[in-house]
C-alpha positions as CSV (number, residue, x, y, z in Angstrom):
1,X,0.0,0.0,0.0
2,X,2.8,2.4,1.2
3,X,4.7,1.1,-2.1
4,X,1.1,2.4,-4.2
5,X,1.3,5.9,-2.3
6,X,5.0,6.3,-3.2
7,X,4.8,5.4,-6.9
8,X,1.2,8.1,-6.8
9,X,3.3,10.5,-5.6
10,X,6.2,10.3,-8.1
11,X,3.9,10.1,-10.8
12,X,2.1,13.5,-9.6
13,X,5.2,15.1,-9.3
14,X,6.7,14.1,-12.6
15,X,3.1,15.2,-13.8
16,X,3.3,18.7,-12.2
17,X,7.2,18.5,-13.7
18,X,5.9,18.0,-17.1
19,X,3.0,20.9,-16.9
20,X,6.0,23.1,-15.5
21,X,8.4,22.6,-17.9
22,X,5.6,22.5,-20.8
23,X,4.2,26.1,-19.5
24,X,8.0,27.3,-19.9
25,X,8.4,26.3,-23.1
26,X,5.2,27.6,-24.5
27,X,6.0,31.0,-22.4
28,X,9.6,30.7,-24.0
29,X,7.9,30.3,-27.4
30,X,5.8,32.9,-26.6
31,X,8.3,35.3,-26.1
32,X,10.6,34.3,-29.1
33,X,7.5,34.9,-31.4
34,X,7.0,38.7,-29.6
35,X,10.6,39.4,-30.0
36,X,10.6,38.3,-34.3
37,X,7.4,40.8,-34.7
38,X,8.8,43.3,-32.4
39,X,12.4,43.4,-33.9
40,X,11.6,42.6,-37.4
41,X,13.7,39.1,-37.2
42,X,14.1,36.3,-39.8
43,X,15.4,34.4,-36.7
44,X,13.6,31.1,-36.3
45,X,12.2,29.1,-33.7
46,X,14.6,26.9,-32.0
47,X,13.5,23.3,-29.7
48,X,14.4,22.8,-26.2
49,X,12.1,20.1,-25.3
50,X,11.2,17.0,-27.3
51,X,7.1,17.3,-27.0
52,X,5.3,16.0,-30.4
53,X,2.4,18.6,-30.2
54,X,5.0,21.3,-29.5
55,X,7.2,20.8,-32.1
56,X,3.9,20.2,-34.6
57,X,3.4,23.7,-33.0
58,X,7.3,24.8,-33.7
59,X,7.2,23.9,-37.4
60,X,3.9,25.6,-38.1
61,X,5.1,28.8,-36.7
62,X,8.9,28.3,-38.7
63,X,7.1,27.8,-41.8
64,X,4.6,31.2,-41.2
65,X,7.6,33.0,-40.5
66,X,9.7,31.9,-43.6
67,X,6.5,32.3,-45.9
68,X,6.3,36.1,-44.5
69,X,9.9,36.4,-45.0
70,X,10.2,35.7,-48.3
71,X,6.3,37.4,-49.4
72,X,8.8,40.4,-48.0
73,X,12.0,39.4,-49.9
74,X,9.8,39.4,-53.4
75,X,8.1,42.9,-52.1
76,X,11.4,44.2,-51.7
77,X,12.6,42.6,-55.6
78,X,9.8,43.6,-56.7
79,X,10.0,47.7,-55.6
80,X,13.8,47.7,-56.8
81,X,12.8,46.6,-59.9
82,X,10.0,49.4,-60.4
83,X,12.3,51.9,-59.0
84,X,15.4,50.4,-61.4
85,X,12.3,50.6,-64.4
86,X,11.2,54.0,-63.8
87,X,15.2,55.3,-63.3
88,X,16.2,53.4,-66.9
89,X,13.1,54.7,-68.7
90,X,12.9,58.4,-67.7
91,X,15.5,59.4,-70.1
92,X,13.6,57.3,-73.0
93,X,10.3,58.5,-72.2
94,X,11.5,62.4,-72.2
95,X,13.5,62.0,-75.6
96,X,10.3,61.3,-77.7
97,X,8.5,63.8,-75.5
98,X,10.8,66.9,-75.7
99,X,11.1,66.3,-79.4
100,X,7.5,66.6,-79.9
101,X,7.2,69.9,-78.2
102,X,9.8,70.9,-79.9
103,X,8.1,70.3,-83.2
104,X,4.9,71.8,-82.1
105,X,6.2,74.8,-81.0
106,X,7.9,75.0,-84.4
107,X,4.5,74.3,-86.2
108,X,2.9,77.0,-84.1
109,X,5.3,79.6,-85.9
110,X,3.3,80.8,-88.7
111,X,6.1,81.5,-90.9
112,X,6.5,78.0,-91.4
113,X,5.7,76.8,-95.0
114,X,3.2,74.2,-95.3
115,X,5.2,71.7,-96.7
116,X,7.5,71.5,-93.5
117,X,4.2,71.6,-91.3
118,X,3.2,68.3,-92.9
119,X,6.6,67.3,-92.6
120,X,7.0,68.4,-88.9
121,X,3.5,66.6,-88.0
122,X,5.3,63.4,-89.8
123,X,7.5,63.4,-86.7
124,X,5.7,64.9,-84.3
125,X,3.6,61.2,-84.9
126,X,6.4,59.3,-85.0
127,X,8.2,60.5,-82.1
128,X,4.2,60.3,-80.5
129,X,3.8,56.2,-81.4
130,X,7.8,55.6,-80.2
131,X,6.4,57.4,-76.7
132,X,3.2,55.4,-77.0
133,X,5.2,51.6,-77.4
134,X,8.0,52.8,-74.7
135,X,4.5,53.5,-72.2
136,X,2.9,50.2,-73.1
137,X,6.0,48.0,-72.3
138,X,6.6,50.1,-69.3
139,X,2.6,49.0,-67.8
140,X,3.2,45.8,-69.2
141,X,6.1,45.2,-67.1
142,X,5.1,46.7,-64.1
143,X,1.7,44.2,-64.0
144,X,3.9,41.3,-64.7
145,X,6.0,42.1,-61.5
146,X,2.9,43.5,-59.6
147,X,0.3,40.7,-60.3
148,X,0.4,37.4,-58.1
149,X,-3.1,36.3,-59.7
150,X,-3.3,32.7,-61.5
151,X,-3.0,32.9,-65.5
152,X,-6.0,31.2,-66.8
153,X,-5.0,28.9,-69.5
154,X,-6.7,26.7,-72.3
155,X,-6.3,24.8,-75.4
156,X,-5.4,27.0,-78.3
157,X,-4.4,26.7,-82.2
158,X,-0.3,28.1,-82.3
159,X,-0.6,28.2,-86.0
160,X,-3.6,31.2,-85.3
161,X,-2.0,33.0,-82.7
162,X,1.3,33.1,-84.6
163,X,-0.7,34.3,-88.2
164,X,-2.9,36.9,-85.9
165,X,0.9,38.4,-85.0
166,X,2.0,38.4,-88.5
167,X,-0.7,40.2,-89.7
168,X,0.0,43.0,-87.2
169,X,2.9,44.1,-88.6
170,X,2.9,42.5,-92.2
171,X,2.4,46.3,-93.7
172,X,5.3,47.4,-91.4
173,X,7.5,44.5,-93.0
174,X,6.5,45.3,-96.4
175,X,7.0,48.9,-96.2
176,X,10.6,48.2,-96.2
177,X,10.7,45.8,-99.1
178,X,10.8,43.3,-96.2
179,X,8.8,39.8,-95.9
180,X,7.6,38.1,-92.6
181,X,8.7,34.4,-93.8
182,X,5.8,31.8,-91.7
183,X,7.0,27.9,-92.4
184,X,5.0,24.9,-91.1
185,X,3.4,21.6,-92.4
186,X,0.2,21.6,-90.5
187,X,-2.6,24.3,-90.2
188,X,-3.5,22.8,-86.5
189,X,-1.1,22.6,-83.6
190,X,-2.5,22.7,-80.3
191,X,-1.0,23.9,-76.9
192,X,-2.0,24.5,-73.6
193,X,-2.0,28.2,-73.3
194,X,-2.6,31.7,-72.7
195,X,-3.9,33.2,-75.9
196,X,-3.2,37.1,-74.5
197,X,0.2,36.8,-73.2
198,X,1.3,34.1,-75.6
199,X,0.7,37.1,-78.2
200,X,1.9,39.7,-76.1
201,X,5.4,37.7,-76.0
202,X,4.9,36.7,-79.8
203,X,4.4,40.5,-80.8
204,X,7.4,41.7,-78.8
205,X,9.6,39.5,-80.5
206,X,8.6,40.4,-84.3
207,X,9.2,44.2,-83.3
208,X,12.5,43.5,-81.7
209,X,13.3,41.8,-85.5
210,X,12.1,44.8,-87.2
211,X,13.7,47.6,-84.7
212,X,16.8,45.9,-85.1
213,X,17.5,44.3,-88.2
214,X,17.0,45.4,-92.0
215,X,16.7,41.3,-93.0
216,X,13.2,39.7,-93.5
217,X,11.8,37.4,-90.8
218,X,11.4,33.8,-90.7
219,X,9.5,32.0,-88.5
220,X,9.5,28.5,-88.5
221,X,7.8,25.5,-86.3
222,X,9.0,22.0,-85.6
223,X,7.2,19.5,-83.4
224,X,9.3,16.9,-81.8
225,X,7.9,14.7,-79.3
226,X,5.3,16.1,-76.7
227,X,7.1,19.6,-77.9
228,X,6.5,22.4,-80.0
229,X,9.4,24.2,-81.1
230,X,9.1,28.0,-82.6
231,X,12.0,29.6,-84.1
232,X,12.5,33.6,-85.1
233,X,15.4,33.9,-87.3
234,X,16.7,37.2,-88.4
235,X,19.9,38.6,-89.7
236,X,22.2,40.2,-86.9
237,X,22.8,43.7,-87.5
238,X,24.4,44.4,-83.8
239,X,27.6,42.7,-83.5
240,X,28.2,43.9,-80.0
241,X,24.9,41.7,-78.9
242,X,25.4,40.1,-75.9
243,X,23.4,36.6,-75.9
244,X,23.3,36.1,-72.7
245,X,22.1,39.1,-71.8
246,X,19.3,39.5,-74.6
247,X,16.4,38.9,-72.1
248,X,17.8,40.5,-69.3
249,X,15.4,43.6,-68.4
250,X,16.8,46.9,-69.4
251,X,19.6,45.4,-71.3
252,X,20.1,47.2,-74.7
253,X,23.2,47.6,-77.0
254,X,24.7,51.3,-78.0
255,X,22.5,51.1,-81.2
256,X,19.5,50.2,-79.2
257,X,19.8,52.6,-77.0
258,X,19.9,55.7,-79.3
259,X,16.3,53.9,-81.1
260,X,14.5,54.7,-77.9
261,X,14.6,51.0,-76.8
262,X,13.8,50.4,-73.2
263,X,15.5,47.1,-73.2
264,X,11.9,45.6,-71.9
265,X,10.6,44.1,-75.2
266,X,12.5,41.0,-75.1
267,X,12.6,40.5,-71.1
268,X,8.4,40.8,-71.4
269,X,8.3,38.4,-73.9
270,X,10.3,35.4,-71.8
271,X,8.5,36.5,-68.6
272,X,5.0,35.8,-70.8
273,X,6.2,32.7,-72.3
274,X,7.5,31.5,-68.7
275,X,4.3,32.5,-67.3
276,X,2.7,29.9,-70.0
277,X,4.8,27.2,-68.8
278,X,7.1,27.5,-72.1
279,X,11.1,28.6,-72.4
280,X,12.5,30.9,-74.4
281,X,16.2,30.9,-75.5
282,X,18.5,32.9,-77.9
283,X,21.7,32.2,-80.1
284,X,24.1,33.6,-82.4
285,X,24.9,31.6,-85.8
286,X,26.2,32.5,-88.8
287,X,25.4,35.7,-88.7
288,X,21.8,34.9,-87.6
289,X,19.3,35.6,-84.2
290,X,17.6,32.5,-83.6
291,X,15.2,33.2,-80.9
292,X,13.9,29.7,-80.2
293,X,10.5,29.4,-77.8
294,X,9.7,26.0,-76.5
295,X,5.5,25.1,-75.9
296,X,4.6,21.8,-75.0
297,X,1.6,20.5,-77.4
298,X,-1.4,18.4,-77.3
299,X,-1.0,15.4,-78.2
């Protein structure tokens, strides 16, 4: 009986032992979460007693605090970038700007003769469209690295998307004696897509071929496997192009530069084609660009 008492008696106190230490550790807890908000720490929690439902409790809070940490590690990417943007496109935005004016103000003078007028509105247009496609890809990059929402995707024909492109600038291609070469075998390819920003990327890429080269443009597809592959081929007219840099955002040669390029065309277009679940890759070959975008297809 005495032997009963005794043993009751140890287990109560390892009991109350137990509640004791557990209370510390959750108090200890506690406190370590207190100090992370308070002090704006990416410290995480550390164990000091071996409790299942405790460390369950230990994890949970770890992964919370890493989520938060890095939702604040994109924030801050994100606001460099859009502060990195605006700095690298000032200059380019202002150029087409000031010219304008400049023209206007010229136009305004009424000892102008009308033949110059028309030519000076010739310019003052042009110099408005070059403000008006630096603009777009400026709010087109600032939703890509704004928006967290889901991209709706669905089956779509690649051989429509791609002749809906062509036709955009087909009179621009022309205009210059130039030709927008299309190549495939079937009128039907199917992919898993997003018809908006597969375009957006697709259109980006035929005005990077006719901002920077005086060649025609030839497009060709080739399916190989579960794979789609789409090449842009043009003749390289910059020999200082930097291949590995192509897609980088605000990346533009010397020549590029002085067209009023942002450098954002080409990084839109691989973010877009990323966002699809395709890849995007460039090369130099004899004397060629070969942009070559990657899609898998329905089979």
């Amino acid at each position: 009986m005495v032997f009963i008492i005794c043993l009751l008696i140890v287990i109560i106190l390892m009991l109350f032992l137990y509640i004791f230490t557990l209370k510390k550790e959750i108090k200890r807890i506690a406190s370590r979460v207190r100090n992370v908000r308070s002090e704006d720490s990416n410290a995480l929690i550390n164990k000091e007693l071996e409790e299942k439902n405790l460390l369950i409790l230990i994890k949970e809070i770890n992964n919370t605090i890493s989520d938060i940490n890095k939702k604040e590690i994109n924030i801050n990417i994100k606001t460099e970038e859009l502060k990195k943007m605006i700095t690298n496109t000032a200059h380019d935005l202002r150029t087409p700007l000031t010219s304008a004016i400049g023209y206007i103000e010229l136009i305004q003078n009424n000892n102008i003769a009308e033949d110059k007028k028309e030519k000076y509105i010739q310019i003052i247009l042009e110099r408005l469209q070059k403000l008006s496609y630096l603009i777009t890809n400026l709010f087109e990059f600032s939703k890509i690295i704004s928006n967290d929402n889901q991209i709706e995707m669905k089956e779509e024909n690649l051989i429509e998307i791609i002749e809906g492109c062509i036709a955009n600038f087909y009179d621009d291609f022309i205009k210059e004696n130039r030709q927008i070469n299309f190549s495939h075998k079937n009128s039907k390819v199917e992919i898993i897509t997003n018809r908006s920003l597969l375009t957006r990327a697709f259109d980006n890429m035929i005005i990077n071929a006719y901002k920077h080269s005086k060649s025609n443009l030839d497009i060709e597809i080739f399916e190989e496997n579960e794979e789609v592959i789409i090449k842009f081929i043009n003749k390289l007219e910059e020999d200082n192009l930097d291949i590995d840099l192509i897609f980088e955002k605000f990346y533009t040669t010397d020549i590029s530069r002085t067209n009023g390029d942002t450098g954002l065309g080409l990084a839109i277009a691989k973010e877009f084609i990323e966002l699809t679940n395709g890849n995007i890759s460039a090369i130099k070959e004899n004397g060629l660009l070969k942009m070559i975008v990657t899609i898998k297809r329905v089979n």
